[in-house]
C-alpha positions as CSV (number, residue, x, y, z in Angstrom):
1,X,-33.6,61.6,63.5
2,X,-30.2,61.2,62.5
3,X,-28.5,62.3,65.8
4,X,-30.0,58.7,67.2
5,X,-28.8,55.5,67.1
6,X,-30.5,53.6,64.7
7,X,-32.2,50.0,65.2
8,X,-30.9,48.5,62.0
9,X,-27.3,49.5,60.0
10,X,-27.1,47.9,56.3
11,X,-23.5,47.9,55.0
12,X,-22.5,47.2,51.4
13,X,-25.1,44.4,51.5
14,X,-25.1,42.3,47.8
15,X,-27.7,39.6,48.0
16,X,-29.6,37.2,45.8
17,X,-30.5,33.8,44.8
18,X,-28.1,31.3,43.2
19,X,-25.5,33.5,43.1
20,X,-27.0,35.7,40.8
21,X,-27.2,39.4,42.7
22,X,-30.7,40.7,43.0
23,X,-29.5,44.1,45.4
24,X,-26.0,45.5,45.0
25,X,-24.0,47.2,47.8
26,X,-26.9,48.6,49.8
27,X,-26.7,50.4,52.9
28,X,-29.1,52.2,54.6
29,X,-29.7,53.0,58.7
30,X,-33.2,52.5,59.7
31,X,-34.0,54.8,62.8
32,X,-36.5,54.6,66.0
33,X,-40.0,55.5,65.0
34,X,-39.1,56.0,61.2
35,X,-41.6,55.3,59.1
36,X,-40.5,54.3,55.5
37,X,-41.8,53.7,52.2
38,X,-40.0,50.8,50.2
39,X,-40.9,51.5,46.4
40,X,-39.5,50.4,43.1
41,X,-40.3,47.9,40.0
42,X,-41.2,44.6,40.3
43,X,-38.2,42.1,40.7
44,X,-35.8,45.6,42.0
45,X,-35.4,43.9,44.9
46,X,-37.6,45.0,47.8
47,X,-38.4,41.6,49.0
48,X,-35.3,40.6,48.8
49,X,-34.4,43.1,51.0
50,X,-37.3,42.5,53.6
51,X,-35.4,39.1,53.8
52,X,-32.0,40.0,54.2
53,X,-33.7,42.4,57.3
54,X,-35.4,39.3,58.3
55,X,-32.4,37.3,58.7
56,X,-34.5,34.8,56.0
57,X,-31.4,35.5,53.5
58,X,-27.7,36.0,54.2
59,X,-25.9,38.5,52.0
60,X,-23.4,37.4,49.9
61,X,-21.3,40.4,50.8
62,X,-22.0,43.1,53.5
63,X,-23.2,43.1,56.8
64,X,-26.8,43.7,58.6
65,X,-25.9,45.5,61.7
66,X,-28.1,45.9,64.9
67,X,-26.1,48.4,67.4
68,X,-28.6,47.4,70.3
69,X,-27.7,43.7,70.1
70,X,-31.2,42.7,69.4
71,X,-34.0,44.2,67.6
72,X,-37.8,42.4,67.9
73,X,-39.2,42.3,64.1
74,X,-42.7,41.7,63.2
75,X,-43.3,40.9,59.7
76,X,-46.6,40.6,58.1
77,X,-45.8,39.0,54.3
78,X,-47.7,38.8,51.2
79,X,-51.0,36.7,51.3
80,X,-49.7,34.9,48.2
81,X,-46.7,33.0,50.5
82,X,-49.3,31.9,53.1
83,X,-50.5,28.3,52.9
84,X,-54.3,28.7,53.0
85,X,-54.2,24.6,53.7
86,X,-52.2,24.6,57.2
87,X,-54.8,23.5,60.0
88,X,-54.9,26.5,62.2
89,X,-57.4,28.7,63.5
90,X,-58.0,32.6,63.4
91,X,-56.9,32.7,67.0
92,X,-54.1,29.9,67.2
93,X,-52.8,32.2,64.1
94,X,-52.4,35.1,66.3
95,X,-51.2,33.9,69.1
96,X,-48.8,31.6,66.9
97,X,-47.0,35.3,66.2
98,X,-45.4,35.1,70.1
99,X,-44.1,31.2,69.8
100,X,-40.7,32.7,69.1
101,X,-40.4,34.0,72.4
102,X,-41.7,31.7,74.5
103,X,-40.4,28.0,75.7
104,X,-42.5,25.8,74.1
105,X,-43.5,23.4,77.1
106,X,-45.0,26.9,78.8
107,X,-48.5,27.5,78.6
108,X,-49.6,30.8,77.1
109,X,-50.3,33.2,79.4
110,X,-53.8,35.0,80.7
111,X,-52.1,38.0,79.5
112,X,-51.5,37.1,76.4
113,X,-54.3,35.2,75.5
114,X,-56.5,38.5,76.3
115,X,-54.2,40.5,74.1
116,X,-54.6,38.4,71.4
117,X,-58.6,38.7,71.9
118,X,-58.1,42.4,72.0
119,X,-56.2,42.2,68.5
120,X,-59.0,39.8,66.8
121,X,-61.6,41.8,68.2
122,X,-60.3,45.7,67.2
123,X,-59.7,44.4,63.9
124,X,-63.1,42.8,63.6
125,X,-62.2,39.0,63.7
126,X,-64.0,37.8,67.0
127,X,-67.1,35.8,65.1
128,X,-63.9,34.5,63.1
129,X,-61.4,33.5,66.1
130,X,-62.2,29.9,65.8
131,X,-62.7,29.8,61.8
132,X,-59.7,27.7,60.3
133,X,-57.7,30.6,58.0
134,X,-57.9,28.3,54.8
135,X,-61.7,29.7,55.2
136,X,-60.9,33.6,55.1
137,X,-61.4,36.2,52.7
138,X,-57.7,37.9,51.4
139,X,-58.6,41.2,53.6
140,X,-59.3,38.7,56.7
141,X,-56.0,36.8,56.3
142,X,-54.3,40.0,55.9
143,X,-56.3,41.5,59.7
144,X,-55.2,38.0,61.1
145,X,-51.2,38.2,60.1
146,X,-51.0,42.1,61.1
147,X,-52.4,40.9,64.7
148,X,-49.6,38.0,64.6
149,X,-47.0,40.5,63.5
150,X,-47.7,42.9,66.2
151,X,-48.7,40.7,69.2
152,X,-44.9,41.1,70.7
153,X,-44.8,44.6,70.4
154,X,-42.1,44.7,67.6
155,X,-39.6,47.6,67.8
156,X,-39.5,47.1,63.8
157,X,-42.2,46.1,62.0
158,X,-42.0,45.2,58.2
159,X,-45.3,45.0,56.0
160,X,-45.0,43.5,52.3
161,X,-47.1,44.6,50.0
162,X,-49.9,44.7,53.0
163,X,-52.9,46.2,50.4
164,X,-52.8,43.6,47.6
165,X,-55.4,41.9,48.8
166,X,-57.5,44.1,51.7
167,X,-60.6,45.0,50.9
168,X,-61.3,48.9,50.4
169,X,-62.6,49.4,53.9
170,X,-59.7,47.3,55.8
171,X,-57.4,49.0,53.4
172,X,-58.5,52.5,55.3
173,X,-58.6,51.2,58.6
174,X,-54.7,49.7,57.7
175,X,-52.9,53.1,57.1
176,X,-54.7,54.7,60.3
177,X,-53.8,51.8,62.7
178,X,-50.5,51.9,61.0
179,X,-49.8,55.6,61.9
180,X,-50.9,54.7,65.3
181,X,-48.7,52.0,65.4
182,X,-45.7,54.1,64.2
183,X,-45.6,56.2,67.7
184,X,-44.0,53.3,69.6
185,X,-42.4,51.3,66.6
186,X,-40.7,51.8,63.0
187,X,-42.1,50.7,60.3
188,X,-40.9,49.4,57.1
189,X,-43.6,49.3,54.3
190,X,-43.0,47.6,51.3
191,X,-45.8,49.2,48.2
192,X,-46.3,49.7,44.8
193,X,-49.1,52.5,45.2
194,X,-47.0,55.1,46.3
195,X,-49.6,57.9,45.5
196,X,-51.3,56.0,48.7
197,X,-48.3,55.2,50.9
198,X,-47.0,58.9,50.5
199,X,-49.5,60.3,52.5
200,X,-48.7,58.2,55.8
201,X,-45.0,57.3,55.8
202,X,-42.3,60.0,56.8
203,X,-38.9,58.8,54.4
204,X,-39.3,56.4,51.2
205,X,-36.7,54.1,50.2
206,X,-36.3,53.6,46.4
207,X,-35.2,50.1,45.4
208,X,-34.0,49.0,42.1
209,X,-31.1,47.2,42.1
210,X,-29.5,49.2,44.7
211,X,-31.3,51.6,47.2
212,X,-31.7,55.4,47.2
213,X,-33.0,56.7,50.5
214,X,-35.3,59.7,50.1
215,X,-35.6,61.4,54.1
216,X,-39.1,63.0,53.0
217,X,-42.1,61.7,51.6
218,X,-42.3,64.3,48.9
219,X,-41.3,62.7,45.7
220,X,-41.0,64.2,42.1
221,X,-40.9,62.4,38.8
222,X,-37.5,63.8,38.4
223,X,-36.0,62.5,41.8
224,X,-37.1,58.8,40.8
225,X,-35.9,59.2,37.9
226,X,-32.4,60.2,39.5
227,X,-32.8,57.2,41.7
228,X,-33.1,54.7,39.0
229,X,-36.8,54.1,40.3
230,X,-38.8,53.6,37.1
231,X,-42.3,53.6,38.5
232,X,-45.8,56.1,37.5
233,X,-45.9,58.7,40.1
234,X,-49.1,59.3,41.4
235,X,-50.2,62.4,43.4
236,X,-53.8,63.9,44.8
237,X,-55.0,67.0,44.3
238,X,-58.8,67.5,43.1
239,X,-58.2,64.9,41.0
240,X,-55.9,62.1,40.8
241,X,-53.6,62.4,38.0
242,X,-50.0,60.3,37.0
243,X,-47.2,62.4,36.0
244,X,-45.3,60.7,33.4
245,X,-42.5,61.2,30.7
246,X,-42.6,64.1,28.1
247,X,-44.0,62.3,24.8
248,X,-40.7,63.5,22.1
């Protein structure tokens, strides 16, 4: 992985709100086709990050680097930052995901109009296309702003906290389309359940503050605790089970 050039370069990157430093000196190279996990507590700064990425947030110090000139980013946020209230359909939703690219006096192309029907119809949306989003379920917003996030064929696409609110069955079906998805783009998964996540991504990303990159998904109790990444480690095996802290 490392002998390509990556899509994103993060150097010494402090950022934050009101002057007050959430992440300090971060760096990190994401790479084509990477798929990593983005753990840590809550308020360590993972959003944060997602922003700075998103060109939402300018560092206060540090640069986000893009060595191709350009890098197409999808973003699918939390269902808690969408407003339920704004008068738009299932389908103007999706298709709303490719306004960025287009001038806005064209009309929408054939092609992409049956694109977007493919999207609302392999996610199971089609008897919702013309349901106003104020009237979905969590688990329905969340099919209808992955579709929007991946009708341009992002090169990076970056998920934040993408399970809080699917329902158990969409939940599956998210971490195989995912995968799918990860043959022609990186992805960049924000999550607290890494005893899920660990099973699908390739590298994880421990944020807290700063940012310890892990290049394997096999985590110990004793690496996060290295990292600074004070969060229950989950695992499989016959039985699920949290490894935690010897009781003195």
């Amino acid at each position: 992985m490392t002998s390509k050039q990556p899509l994103v370069s993060i150097r010494n990157v402090t950022a934050g709100y009101d002057r007050n430093p959430v992440l300090t000196n971060v760096n990190l190279d994401i790479y084509p086709n990477d798929f990593i996990g983005v753990i840590g507590p809550n308020g360590g700064g993972k959003t944060t990050l997602s922003k700075v990425l998103l060109g939402i947030l300018k560092p206060y110090r540090g640069k986000v680097l893009f060595p191709s000139g350009h890098l197409n980013i999808g973003y699918l946020p939390q269902v808690s930052q969408v407003d339920r209230s704004f008068p738009i359909t299932v389908q103007e939703a999706v298709l709303s995901g490719i306004s960025s690219r287009r001038n806005w006096w064209k009309p929408i192309s054939r092609g992409i109009q049956s694109k977007a029907e493919q999207l609302i119809s392999d996610l199971g949306l089609h008897d919702f296309k013309e349901r106003p989003v104020g009237q979905l379920s969590g688990g329905q917003l969340q099919r209808v702003l992955l579709a929007r996030a991946i009708i341009n064929d992002p090169q990076l696409l970056i998920l934040d906290e993408p399970n809080t609110f699917a329902d158990r069955t969409f939940e599956k079906e998210l971490y195989q389309i995912l995968e799918s998805l990860n043959q022609s783009m990186t992805i960049f998964l924000i999550s607290h359940d890494i005893g899920t996540i660990s099973s699908i991504v390739k590298t994880i990303a421990c944020v807290n503050g700063t940012l310890h990159y892990h290049p394997s998904n096999v985590l110990t109790a004793e690496v996060l605790q290295v990292y600074n990444c004070p969060i229950d480690l989950i695992t499989h095996g016959e039985l699920p089970h949290r490894v935690l802290k010897k009781h003195s």
